[in-house]
Backbone as CSV, one residue per row, in Angstrom:
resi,resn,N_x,N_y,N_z,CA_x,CA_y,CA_z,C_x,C_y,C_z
1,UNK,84.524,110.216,218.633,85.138,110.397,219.963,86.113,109.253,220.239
2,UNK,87.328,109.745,220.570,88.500,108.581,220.992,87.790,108.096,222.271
3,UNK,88.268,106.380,222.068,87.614,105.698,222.748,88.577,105.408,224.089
4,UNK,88.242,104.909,225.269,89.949,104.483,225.744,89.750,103.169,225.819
5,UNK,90.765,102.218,226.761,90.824,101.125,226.496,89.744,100.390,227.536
6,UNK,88.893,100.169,227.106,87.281,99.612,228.059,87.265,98.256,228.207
7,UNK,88.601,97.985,228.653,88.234,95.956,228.823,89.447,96.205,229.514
8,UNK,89.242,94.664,230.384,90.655,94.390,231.330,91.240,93.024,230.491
9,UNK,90.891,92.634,229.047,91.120,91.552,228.908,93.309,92.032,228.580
10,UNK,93.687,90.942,228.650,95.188,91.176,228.607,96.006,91.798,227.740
11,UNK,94.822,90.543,226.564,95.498,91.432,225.237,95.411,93.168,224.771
12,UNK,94.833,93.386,225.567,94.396,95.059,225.521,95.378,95.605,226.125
13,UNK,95.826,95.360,227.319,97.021,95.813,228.409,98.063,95.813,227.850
14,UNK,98.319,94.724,226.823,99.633,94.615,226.322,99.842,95.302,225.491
15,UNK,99.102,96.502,224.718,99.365,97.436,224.344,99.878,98.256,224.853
16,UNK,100.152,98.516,226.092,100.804,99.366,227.430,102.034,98.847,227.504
17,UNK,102.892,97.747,226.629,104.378,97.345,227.076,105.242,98.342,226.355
18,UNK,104.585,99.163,225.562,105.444,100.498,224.815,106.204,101.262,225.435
19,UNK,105.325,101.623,227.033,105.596,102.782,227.670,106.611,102.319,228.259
20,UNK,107.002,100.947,228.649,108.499,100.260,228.985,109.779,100.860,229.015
21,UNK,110.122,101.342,227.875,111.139,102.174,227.785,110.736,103.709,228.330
22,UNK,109.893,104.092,228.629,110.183,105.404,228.804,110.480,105.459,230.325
23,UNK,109.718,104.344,230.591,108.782,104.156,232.438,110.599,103.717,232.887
24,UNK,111.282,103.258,232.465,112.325,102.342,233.058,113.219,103.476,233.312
25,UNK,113.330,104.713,232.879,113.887,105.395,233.052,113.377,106.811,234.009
26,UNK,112.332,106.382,235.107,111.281,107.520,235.714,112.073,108.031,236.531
27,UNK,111.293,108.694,237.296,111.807,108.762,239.286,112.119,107.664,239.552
28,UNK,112.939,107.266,240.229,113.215,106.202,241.488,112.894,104.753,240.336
29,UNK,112.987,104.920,238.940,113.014,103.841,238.190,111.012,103.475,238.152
30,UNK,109.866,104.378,238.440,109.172,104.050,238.384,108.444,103.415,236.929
31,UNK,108.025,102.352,237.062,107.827,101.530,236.195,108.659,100.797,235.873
32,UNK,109.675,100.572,236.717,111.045,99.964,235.677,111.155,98.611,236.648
33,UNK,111.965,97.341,235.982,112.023,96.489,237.341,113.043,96.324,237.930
34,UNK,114.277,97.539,237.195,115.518,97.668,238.346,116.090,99.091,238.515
35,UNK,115.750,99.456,239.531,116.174,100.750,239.831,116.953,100.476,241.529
36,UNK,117.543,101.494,241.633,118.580,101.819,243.013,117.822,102.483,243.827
37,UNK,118.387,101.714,245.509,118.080,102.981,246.646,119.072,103.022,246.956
38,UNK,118.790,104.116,247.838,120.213,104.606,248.822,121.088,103.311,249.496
39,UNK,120.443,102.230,250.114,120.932,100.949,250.920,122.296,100.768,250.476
40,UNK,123.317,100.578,250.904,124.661,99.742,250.299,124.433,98.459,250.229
41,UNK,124.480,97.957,249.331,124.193,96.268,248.488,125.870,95.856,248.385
42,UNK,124.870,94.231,247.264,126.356,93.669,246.794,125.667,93.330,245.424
43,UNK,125.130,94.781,244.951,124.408,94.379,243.448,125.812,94.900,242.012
44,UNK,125.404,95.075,240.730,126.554,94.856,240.235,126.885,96.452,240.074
45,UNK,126.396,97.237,240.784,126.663,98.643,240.032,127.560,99.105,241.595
46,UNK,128.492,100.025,241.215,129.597,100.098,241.920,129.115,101.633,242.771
47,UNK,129.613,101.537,243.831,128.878,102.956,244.487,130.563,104.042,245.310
48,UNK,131.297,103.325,245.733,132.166,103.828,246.304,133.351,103.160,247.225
49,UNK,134.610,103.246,246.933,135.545,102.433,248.133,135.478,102.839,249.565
50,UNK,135.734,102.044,250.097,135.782,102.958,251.988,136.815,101.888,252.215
51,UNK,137.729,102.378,253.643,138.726,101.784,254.178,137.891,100.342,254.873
52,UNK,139.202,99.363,254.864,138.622,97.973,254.978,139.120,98.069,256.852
53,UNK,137.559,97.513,256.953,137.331,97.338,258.788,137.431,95.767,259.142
54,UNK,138.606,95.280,260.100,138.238,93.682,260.673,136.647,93.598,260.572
55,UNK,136.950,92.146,260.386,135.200,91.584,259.811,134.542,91.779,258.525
56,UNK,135.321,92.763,258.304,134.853,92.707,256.048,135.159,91.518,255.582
57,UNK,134.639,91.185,254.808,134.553,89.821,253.707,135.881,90.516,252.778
58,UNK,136.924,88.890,252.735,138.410,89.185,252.105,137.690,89.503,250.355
59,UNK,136.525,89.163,250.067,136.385,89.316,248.680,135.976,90.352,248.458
60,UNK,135.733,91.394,249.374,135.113,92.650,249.154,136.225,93.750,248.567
61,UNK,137.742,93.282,248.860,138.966,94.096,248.845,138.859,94.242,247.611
62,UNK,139.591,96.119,247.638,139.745,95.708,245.769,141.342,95.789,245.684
63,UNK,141.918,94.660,245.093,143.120,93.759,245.052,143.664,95.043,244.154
64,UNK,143.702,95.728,242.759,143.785,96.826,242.060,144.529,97.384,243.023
65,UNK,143.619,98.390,243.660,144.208,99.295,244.468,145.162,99.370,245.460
66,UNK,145.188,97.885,245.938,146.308,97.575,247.011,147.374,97.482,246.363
67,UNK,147.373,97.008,244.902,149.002,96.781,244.557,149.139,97.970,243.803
68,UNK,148.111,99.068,243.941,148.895,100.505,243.796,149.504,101.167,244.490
69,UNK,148.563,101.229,245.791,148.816,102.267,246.997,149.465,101.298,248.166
70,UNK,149.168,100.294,248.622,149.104,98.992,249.359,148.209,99.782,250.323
71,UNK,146.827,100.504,249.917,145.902,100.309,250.885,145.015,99.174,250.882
72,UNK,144.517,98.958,252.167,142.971,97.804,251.554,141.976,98.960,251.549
73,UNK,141.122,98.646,250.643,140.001,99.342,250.853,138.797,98.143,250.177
74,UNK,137.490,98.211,250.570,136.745,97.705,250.071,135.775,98.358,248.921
75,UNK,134.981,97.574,248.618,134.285,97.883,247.088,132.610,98.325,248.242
76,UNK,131.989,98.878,247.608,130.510,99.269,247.904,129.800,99.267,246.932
77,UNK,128.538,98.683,246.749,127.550,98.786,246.045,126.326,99.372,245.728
78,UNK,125.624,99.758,245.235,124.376,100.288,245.093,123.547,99.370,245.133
79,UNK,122.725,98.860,245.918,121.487,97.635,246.159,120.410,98.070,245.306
80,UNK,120.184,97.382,244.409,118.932,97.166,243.557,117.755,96.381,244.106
81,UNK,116.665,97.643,244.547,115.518,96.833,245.457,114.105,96.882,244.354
82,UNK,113.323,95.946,244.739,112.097,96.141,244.034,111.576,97.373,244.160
83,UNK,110.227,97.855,242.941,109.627,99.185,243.190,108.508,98.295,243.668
84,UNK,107.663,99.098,244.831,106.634,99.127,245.716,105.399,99.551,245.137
85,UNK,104.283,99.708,244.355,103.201,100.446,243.950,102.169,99.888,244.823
86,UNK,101.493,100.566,245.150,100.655,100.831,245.880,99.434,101.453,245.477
87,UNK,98.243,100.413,244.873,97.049,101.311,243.976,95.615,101.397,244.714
88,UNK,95.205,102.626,244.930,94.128,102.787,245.708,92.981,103.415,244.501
89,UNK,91.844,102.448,244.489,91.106,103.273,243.775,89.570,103.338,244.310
90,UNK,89.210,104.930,244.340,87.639,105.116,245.054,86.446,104.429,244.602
91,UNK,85.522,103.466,245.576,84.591,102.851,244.779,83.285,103.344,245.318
92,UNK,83.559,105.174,245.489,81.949,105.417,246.517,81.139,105.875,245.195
93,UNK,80.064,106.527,245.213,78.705,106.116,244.564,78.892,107.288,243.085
94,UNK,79.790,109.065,243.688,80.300,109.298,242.914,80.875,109.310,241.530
95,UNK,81.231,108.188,241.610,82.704,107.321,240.225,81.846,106.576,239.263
96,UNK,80.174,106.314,240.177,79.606,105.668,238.827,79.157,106.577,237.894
97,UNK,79.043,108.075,238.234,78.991,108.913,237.261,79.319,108.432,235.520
98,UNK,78.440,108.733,235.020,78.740,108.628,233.519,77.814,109.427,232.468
99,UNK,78.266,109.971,231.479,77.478,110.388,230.477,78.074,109.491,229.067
100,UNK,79.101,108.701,229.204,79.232,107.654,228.371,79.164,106.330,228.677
101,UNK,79.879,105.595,227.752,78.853,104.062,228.014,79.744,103.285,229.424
102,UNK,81.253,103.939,229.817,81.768,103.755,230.720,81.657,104.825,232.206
103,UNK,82.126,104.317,232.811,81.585,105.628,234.105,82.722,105.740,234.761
104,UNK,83.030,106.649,235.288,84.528,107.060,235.873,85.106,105.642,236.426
105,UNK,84.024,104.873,237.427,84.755,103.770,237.837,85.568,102.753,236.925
106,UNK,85.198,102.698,236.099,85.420,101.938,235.050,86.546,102.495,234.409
107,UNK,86.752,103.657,233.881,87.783,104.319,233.471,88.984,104.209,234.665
108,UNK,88.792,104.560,235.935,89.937,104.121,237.182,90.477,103.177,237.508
109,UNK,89.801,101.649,237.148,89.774,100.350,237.534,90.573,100.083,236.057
110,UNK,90.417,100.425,234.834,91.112,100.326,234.168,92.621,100.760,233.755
111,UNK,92.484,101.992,234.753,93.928,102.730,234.772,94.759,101.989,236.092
112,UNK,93.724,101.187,236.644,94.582,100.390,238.150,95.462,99.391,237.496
113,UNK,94.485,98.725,236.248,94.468,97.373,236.073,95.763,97.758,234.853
114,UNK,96.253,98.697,234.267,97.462,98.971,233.677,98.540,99.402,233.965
115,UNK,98.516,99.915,235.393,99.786,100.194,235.978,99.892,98.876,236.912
116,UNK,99.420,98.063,237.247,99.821,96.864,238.039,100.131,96.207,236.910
117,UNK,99.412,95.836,235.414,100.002,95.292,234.626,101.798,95.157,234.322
118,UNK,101.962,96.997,234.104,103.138,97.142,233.409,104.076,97.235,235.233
119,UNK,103.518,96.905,236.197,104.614,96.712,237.506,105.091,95.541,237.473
120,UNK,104.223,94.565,237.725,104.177,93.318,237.364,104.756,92.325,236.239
121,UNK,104.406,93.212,235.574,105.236,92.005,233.928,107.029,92.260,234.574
122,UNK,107.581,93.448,235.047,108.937,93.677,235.610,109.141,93.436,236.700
123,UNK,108.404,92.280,236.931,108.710,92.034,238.712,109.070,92.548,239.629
124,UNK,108.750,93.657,239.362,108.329,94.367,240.705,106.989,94.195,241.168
125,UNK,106.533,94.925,242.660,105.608,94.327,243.650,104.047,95.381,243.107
126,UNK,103.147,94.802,243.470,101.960,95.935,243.294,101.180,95.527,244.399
127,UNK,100.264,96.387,244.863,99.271,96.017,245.782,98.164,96.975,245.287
128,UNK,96.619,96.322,246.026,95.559,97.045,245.599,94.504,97.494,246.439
129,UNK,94.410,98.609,247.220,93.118,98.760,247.654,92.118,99.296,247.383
130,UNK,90.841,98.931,247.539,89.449,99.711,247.029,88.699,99.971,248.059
131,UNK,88.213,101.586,248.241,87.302,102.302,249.093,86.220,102.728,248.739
132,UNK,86.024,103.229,249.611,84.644,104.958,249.441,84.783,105.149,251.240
133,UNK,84.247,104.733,251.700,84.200,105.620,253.311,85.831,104.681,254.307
134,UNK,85.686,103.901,253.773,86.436,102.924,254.524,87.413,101.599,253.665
135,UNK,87.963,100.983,253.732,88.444,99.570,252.750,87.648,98.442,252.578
136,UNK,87.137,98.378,251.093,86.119,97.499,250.934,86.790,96.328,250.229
137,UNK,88.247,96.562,250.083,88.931,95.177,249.686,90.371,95.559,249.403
138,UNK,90.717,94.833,249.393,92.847,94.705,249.450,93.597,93.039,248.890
139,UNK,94.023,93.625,247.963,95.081,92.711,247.642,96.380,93.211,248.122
140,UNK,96.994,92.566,249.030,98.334,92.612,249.904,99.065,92.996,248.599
141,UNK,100.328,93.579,248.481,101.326,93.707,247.795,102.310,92.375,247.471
142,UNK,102.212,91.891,246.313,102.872,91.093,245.849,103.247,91.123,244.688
143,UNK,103.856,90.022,244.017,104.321,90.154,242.390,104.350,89.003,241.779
144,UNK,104.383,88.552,240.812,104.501,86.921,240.051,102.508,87.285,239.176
145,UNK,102.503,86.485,237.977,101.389,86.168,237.608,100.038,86.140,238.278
146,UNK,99.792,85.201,239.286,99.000,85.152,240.288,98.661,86.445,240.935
147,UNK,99.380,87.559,241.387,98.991,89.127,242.251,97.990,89.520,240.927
148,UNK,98.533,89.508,239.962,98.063,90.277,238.933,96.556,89.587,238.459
149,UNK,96.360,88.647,238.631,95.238,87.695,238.535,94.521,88.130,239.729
150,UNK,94.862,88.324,240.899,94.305,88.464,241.952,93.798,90.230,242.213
151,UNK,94.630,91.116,241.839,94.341,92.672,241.406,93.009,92.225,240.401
152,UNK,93.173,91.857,239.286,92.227,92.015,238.256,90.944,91.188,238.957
153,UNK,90.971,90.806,239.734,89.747,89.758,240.145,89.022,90.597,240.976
154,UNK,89.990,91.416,241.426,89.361,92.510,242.409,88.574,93.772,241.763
155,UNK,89.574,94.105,241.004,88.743,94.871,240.121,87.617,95.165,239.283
156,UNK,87.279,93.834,238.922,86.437,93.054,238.179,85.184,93.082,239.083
157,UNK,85.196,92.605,239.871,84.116,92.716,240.753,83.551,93.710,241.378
158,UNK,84.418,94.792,241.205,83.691,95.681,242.579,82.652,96.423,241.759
159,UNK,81.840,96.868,242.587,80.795,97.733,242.229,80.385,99.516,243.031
160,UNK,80.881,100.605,242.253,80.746,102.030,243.363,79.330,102.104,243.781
161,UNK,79.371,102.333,244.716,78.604,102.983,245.798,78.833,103.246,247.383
162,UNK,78.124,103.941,248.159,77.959,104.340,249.028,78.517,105.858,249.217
163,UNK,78.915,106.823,250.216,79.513,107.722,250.453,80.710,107.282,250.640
164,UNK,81.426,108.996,249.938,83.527,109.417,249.821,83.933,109.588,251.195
165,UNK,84.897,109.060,251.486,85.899,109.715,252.056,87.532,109.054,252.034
166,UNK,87.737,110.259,251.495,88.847,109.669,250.414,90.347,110.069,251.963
167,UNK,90.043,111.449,252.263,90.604,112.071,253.536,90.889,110.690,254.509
168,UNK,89.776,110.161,254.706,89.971,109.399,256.385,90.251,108.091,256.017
169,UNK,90.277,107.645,254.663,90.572,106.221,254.201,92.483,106.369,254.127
170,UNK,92.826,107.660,253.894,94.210,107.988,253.603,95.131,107.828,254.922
171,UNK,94.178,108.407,255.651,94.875,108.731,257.367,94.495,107.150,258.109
172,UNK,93.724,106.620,257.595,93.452,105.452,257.927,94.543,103.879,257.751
173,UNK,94.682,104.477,256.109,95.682,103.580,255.741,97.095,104.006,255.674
174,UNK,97.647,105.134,255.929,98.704,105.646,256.115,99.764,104.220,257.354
175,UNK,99.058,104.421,258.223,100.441,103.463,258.956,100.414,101.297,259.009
176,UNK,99.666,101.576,257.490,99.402,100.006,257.199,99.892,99.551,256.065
177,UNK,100.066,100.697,255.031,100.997,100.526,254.116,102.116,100.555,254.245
178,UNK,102.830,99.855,254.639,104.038,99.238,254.949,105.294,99.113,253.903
179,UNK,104.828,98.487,253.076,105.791,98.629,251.615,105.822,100.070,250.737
180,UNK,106.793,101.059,251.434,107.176,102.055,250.983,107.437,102.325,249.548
181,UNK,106.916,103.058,249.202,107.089,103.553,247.554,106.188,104.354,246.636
182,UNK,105.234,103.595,245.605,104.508,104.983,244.997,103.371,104.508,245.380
183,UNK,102.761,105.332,245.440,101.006,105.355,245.598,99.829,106.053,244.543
184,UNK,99.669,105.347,244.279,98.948,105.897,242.666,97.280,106.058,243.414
185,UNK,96.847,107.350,243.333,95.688,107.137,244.186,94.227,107.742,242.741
186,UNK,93.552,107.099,242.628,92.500,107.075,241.494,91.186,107.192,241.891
187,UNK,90.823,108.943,241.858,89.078,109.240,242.619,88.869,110.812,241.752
188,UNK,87.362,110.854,241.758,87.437,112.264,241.800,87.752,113.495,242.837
189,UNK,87.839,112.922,243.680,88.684,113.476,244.764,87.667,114.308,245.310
190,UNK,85.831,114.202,244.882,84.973,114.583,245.264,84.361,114.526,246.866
191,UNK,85.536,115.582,248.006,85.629,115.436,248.966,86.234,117.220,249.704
192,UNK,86.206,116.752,251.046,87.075,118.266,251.508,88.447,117.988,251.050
193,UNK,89.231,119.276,250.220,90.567,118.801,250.174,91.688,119.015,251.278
194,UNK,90.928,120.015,252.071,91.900,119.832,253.721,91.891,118.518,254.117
195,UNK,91.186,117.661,254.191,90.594,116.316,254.469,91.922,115.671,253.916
196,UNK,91.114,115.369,252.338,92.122,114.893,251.918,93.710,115.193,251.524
197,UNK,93.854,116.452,251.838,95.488,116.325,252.064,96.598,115.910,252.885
198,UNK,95.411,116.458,254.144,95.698,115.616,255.766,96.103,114.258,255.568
199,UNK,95.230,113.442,255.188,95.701,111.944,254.613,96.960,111.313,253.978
200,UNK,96.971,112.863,252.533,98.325,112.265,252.061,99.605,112.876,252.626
201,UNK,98.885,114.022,253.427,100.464,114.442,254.091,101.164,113.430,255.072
202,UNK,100.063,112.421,255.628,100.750,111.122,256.474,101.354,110.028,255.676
203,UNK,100.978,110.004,254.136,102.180,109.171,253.745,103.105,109.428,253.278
204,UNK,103.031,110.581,253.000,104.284,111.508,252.408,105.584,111.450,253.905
205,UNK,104.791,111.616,254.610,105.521,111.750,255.878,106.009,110.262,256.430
206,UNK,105.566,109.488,255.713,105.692,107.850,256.117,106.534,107.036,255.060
207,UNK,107.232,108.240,254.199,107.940,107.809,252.964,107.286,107.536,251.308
208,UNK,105.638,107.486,251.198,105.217,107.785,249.893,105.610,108.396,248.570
209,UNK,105.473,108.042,248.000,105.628,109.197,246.587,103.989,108.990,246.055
210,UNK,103.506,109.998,246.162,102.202,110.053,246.439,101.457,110.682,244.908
211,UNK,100.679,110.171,243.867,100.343,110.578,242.468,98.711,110.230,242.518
212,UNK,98.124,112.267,242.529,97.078,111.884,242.938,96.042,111.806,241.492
213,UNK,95.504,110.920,240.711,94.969,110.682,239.548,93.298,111.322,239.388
214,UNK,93.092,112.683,239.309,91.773,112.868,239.612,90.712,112.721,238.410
215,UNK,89.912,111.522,237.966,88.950,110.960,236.930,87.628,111.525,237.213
216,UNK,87.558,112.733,235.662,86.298,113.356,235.664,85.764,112.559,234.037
217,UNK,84.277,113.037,234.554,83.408,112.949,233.300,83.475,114.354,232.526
218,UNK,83.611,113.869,231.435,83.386,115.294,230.399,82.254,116.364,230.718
219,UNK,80.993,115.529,230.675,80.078,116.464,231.137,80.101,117.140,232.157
220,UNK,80.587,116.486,233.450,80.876,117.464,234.234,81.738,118.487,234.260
221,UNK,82.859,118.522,233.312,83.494,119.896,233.465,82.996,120.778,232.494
222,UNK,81.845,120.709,231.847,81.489,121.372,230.816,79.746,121.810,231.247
223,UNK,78.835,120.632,232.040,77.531,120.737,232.407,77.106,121.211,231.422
224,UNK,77.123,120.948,229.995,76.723,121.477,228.509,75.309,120.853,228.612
225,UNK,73.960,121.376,229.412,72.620,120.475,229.256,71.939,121.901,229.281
226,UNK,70.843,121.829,227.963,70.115,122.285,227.828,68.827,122.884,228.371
227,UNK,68.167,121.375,228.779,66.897,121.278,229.070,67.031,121.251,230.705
228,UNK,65.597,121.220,231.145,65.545,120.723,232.726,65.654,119.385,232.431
229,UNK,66.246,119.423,234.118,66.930,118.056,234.531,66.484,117.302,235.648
230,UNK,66.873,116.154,235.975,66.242,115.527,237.259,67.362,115.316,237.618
231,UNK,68.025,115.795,238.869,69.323,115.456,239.526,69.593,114.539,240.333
232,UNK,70.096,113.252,239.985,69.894,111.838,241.324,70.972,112.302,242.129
233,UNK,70.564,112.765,243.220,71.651,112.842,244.376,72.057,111.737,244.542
234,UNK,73.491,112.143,244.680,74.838,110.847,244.840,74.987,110.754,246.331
235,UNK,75.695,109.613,247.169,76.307,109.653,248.458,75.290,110.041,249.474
236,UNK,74.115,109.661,249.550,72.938,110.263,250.502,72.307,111.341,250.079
237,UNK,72.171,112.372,248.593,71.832,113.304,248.827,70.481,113.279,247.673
238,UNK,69.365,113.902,248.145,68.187,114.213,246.963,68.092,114.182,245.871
239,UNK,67.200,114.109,245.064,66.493,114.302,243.615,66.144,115.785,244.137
240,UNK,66.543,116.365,242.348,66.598,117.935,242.705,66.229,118.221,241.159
241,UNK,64.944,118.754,240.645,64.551,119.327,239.207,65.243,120.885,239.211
242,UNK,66.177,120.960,237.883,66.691,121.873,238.012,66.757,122.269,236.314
243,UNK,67.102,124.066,236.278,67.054,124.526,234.901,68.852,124.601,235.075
244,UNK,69.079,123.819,234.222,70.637,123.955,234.313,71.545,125.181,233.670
245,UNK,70.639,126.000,232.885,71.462,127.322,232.708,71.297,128.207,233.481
246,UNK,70.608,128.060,234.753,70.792,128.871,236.232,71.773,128.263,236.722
247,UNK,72.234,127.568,236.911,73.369,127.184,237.803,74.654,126.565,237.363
248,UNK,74.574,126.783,235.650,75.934,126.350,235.009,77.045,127.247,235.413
249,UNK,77.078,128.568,235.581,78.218,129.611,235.752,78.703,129.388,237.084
250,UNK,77.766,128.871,237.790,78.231,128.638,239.329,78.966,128.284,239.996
251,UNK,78.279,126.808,239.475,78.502,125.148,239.263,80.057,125.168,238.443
252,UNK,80.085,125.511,237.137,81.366,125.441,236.963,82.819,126.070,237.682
253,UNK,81.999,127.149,238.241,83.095,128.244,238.926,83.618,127.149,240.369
254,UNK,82.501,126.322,240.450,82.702,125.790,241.724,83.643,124.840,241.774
255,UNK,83.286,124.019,240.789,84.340,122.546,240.534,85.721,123.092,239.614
256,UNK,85.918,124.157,238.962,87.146,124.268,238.435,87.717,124.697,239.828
257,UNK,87.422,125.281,240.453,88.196,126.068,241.984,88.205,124.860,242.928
258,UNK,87.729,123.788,242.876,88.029,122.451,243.495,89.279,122.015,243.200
259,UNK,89.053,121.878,241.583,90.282,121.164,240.681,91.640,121.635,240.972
260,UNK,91.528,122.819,240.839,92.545,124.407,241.144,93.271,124.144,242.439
261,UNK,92.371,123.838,243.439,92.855,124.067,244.454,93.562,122.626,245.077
262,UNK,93.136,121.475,244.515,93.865,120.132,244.814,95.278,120.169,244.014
263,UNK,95.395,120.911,242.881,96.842,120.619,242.140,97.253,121.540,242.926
264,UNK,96.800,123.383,243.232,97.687,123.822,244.016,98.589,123.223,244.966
265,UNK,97.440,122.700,245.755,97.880,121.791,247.329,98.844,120.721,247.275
266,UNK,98.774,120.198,245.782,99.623,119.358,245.583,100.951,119.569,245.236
267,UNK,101.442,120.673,244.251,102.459,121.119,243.727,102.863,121.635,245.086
268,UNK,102.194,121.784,246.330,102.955,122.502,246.771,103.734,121.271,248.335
269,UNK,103.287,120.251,247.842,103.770,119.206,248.394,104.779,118.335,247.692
270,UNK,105.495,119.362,246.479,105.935,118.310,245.134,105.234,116.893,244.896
271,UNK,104.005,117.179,244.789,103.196,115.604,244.415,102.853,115.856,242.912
272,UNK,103.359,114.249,242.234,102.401,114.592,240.983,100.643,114.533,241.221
273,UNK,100.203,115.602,239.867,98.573,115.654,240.287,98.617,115.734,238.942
274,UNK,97.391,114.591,238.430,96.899,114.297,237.074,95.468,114.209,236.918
275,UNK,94.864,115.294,235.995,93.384,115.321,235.879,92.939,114.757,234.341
276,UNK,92.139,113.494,234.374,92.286,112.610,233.175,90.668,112.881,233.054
277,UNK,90.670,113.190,232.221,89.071,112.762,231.294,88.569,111.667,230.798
278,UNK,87.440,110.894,231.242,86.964,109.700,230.671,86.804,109.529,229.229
279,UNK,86.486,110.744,228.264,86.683,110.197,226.957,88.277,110.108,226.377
280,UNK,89.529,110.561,227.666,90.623,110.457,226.945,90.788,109.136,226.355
281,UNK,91.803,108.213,225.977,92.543,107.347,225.688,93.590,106.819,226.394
282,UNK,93.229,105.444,227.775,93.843,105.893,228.793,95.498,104.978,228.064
283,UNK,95.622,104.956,227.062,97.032,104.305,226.584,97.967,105.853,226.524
284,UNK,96.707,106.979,225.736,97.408,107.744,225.324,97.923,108.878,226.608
285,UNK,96.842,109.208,227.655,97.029,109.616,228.862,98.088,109.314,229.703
286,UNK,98.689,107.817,229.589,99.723,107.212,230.664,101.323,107.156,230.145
287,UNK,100.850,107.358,228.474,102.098,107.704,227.723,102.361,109.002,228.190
288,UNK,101.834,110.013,227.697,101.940,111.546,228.069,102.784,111.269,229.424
289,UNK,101.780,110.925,230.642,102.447,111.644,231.564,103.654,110.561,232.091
290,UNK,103.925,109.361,231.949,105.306,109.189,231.912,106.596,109.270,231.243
291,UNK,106.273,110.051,229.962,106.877,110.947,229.218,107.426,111.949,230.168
292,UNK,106.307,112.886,230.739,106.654,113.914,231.415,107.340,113.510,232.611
293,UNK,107.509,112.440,233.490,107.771,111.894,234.338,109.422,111.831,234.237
294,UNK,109.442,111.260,232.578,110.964,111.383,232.194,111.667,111.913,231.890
295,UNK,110.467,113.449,231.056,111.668,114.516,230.985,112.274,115.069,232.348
296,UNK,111.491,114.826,233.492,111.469,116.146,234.625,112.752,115.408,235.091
297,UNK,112.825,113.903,235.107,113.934,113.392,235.378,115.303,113.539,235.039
298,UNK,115.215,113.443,234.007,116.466,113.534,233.209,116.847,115.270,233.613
299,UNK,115.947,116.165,233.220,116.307,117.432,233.968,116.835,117.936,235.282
300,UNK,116.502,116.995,235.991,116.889,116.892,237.507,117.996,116.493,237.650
301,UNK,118.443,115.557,236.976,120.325,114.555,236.594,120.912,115.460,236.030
302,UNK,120.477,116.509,235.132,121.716,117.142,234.417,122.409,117.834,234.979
């Protein structure tokens, strides 16, 4: 079984500087550490002349054109601003799920701890929050060595439990995230998804680019168990002895129509929605989909 990458030590991350080239070329330059907004700058990429207004700066003229036409006109730029990431990952009781030696949390905290990596090494900004009902910790958005020391410290420590709510942590933090840009959000999303769409429709609406990362265990999309079972209720709920080939057809019908219905909800918000498996390979998982990130791009430019 491919293993994924199960350590936050650095040298492991730095296997992730590959995706560099693909990432530099995303949406909105995601992953990259220079991409354009709309803003008019005085960066070096050229955007458009406009007629020169008293109070323009005499160096803005472009001298060229006057001793063609003898108009003035000035030069405009395209402003090159930092990218914003924004990483939220669920730490309710859920995520410790595991049927391998890692448990979803672990697999999420590791996929946090590689996209702040590869934000960071390009100086651009990252920030980090960790939930389950409410915010159980935040690293402010920053950038330099130190954020990234300070993300991983966070990460490192936390431990899942308690009850989800992934919905009211969204609507919660919607008008506090302040530094506009992507939001990489990392849960099983084991919640109402009216709930939680409500949430991300307020940052979408607050300027987000919103990528919702949903981390399952293998066994659970498969519930491949034989024998009777002892079921530890997660998030407040019972121990339950059960014959699991009564309720595999169910059970599965139930959580694929979960799954189903969050990418629906999502595609239909143009959000990316990514469903990653804990035995994937999360080097090989983050390649894939910023691959795909870049074809859709480049398709969109042509």
């Amino acid at each position: 079984m491919a293993r994924p990458l199960g350590t936050l030590d650095p040298a492991i991350l730095d296997r992730l500087s590959g995706l560099e080239l693909v990432a530099r070329k995303a949406v909105e330059g995601f992953m990259s550490g220079m991409h354009a907004s709309p803003q008019r700058g005085s960066s070096v990429e050229f955007a458009q002349h406009r007629a020169y207004a008293p109070g323009d700066e005499t160096k803005k003229i472009d001298w060229k054109v006057f001793a063609r036409s003898e108009r003035l006109v000035v030069k405009e730029y395209v402003e090159e601003t930092n990218l914003s990431l924004n990483i939220l990952v669920d730490a309710s009781e859920s995520m410790a799920f595991s049927s391998l030696p890692w448990s979803k949390f672990d697999y999420a905290r590791w996929g946090a701890a590689a996209l702040a990596h590869l934000v960071l090494s390009k100086r651009d900004t990252a920030g980090l929050v960790i939930f389950d009902t409410e915010m159980r910790a935040k690293v402010p958005p920053g950038n330099g060595g130190p954020q990234e020391v300070a993300i991983l410290r966070e990460l490192q420590k936390a431990t899942p439990g308690g009850p989800t709510g992934v919905g009211s942590v969204l609507k919660a933090l919607a008008p506090r995230l302040r530094h506009r840009g992507i939001t990489a959000i990392f849960s099983d999303f084991f919640d109402e998804i009216d709930t939680i769409m409500d949430g991300v429709k307020r940052l979408v609406h607050r300027g987000h680019e919103i990528i919702l990362i949903q981390v399952v265990d293998p066994l659970e999309m498969s519930f491949d168990l034989d024998k009777l079972v002892k079921l530890e209720g997660l998030e407040g709920a019972g121990d339950l002895k059960i014959d699991p080939k009564a309720i595999r057809e169910a059970y599965l019908e139930e959580i694929q129509a979960h799954s189903k219905e969050l990418a629906r909800q999502a595609r239909s918000l143009s959000l990316d929605y990514l469903r990653v498996s804990t035995d994937e390979p999360l080097d090989a998982v983050l390649s894939a989909y910023l691959a795909r990130r870049f074809a859709r791009a480049r398709g969109g430019a042509s």
